[in-house]
N, C-alpha and C positions, 0 to 999 in steps of 0.2 A: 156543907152537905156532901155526903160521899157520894162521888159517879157510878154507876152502875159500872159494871167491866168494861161493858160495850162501847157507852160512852166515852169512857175513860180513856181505852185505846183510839178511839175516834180523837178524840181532845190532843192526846199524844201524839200522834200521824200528822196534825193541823201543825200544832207546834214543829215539829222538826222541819216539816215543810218549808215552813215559814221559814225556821234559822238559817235551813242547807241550802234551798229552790229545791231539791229531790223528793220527788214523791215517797212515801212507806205503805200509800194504801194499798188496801187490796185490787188486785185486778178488775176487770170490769164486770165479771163476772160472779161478784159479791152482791153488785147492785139486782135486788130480787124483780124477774121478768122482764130484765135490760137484756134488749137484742145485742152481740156483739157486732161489732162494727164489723166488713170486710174490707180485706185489701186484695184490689184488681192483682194478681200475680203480674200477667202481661205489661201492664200498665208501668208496676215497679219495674220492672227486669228490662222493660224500654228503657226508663231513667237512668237505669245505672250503668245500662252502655253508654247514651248519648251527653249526660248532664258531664260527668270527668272530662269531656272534649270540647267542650262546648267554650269561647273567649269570654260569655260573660255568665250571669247568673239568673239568665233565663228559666223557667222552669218548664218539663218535660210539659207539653197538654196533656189533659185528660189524667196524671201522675199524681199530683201533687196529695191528693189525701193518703193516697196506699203508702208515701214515703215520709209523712207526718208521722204515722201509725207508726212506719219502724223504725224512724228514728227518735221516739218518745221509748219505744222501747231498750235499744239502744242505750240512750243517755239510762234511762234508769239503772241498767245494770253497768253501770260505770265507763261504759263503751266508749260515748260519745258527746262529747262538750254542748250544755244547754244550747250555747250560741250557734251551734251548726244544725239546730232542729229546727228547716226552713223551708223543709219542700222539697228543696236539691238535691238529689242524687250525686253529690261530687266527690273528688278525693278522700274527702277526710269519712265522709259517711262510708263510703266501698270502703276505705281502710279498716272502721270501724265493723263493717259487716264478715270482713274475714278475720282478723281478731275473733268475733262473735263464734263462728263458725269453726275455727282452731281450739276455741276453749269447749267444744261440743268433739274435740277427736278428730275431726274432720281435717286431709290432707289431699294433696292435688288439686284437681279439676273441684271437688268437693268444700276449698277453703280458697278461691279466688277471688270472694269480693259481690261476687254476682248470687245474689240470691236464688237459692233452690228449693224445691218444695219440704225438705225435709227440714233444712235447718230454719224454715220458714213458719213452718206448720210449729215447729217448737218455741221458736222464738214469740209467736202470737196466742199461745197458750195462754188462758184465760183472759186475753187483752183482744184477739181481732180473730177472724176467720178468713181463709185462704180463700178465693173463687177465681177461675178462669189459670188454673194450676197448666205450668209447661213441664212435660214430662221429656226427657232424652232417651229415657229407655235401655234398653242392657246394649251390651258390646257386641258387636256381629261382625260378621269378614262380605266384605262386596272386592269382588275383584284381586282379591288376594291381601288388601288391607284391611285396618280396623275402622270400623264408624260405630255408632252410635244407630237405633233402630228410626228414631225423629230423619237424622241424616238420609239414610237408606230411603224412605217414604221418600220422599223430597227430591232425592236424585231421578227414582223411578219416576215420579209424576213429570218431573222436566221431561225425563225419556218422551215419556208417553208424550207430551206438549213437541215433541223435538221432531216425534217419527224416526228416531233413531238412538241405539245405545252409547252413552260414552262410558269412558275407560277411566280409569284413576290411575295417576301416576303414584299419589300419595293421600294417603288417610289419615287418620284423626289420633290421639292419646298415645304420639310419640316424640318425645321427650328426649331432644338432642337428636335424633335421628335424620336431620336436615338442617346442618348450620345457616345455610342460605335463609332461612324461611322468619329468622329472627326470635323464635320461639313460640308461633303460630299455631302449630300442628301439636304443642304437647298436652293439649286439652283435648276435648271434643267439639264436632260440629265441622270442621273444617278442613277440604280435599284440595288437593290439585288435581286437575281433569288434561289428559293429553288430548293434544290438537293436531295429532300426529295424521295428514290426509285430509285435515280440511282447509277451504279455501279461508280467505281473509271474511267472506261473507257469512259463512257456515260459522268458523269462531264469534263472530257478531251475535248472531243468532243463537248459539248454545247460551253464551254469557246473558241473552235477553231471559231464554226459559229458565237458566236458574235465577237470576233476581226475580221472577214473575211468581215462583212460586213459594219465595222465602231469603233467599242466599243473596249477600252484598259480593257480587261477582265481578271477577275483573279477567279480560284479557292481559298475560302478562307476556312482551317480548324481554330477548335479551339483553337490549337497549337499557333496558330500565334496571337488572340489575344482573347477578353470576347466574344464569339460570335458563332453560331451554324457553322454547314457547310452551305455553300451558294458558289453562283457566284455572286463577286460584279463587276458589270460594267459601265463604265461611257463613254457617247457617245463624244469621238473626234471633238473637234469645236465647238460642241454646245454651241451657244454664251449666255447661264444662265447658264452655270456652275459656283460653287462657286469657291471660290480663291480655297481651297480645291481642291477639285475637278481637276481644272484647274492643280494645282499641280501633280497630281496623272495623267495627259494625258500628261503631257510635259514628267516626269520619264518615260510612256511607251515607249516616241519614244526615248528615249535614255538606253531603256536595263534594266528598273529599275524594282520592283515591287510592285510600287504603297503606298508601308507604309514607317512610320516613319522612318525605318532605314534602308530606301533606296535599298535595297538588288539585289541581280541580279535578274534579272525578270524570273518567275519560272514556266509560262506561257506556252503552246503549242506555237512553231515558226509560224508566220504567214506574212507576207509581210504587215506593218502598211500602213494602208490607211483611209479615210477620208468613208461618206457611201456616197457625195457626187463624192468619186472618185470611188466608186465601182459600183455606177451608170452608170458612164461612159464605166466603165469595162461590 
């Protein structure tokens, strides 16, 4: 008896399935009065800082389904090997994610790995929905530098938590403009703040309000590497951070201090949080 088309292509789809493991059906959004699934933004964009640093195969809390979601999508589109659709935000998925991101045009801050709302929002096209979306916002000058409009918030609000303003030595989305910094600053999200007149106490205290409000902060002496005293901090989530960067927020939530060799984090204790979660707060 002959299949109708529908069936037919159904029958077809099964099959192939079967031979390759790759899906051919249609997205989720074929199934009639199927809610599509969301994926927590926050939740991923947590992952894929802290999972890449992580020693073993732990999976992020509260992550694990937003990063099933993209990485089935992922694999479908040839991205990423069935075997690494685990949950985990690690290496080979972030690789997988800017590949992704690069074959969508996407260059810089825009194809590092770290999921953003746009290559996000496309990517889950008829397969998932976006909810609790982190925006970085356009380019703006504080202090004579560039940050990012997320940035700017975030430094204010510390101000305001500070009762006083600080200074940027150095700003965000430049790209070699500070060989010392390892290649930190060529994304967004991420300053050095001068500590130029305050006591050892006061730098204590800046580096406490900006982790309080978002930022994995560190006081940094000359000790530690070719470089003046400063506060470098770099804004948590912020979907332009460079791989750098990114690197140095996944070590904060796991105890680290942000440099080369990895050290215990030397930091004022502060409860790590997002400044979208301190919002809430």
């Amino acid at each position: 008896m002959k299949l109708p088309s529908c069936a037919g292509a159904l029958a077809a789809s099964a099959l192939l399935t079967a031979l390759t493991g790759v899906s051919t059906a249609p997205p989720a959004r074929a199934a009639a009065g199927r809610a599509l699934p969301s994926v927590d933004m926050e939740a991923l964009v947590k992952a894929a800082q802290i999972d890449p640093r992580r020693p073993d195969d732990t999976l992020t809390p509260g992550a694990k389904a937003a990063v099933l979601l993209v990485e089935r999508a992922l694999r479908d589109r040839g991205l990423l090997g069935k075997e690494w659709v685990d949950g985990y935000f690690g290496i080979r998925t972030n690789s997988a994610y800017a590949k992704y991101q690069k074959s969508l045009g996407h260059t810089g801050p825009a194809a590092n790995g770290l999921p953003g709302r746009a290559s996000l929002t496309e990517l889950g096209k008829g397969r998932f929905k976006v909810v609790h979306p982190i925006v970085p916002g356009s380019r703006v000058s504080m202090d004579g530098h560039v940050v990012n409009t997320r940035t700017r918030s975030m430094l204010t609000e510390a101000e305001r938590l500070l009762g006083r303003d600080l200074v940027l030595d150095q700003g965000s989305y430049n790209p070699g403009g500070d060989p010392t910094s390892a290649g930190t600053h060529d994304g967004g999200g991420v300053v050095d703040i001068s500590v130029r007149g305050m006591s050892r106490a006061a730098r204590v205290k800046a580096a406490r309000a900006l982790r309080r409000v978002g930022f994995a902060a560190w006081v940094r002496s000359p000790r530690q590497g070719d470089w003046p005293w400063h506060i470098h901090a770099a804004a948590i989530s912020d979907t332009d951070l460079s791989p750098q960067a990114q690197h140095q927020t996944g070590d904060y939530y796991l105890g680290r201090n942000g440099l080369a060799d990895r050290g215990p984090d030397d930091g004022p204790k502060v409860a790590v949080r997002t400044w979208e979660e301190y919002r809430r707060r």
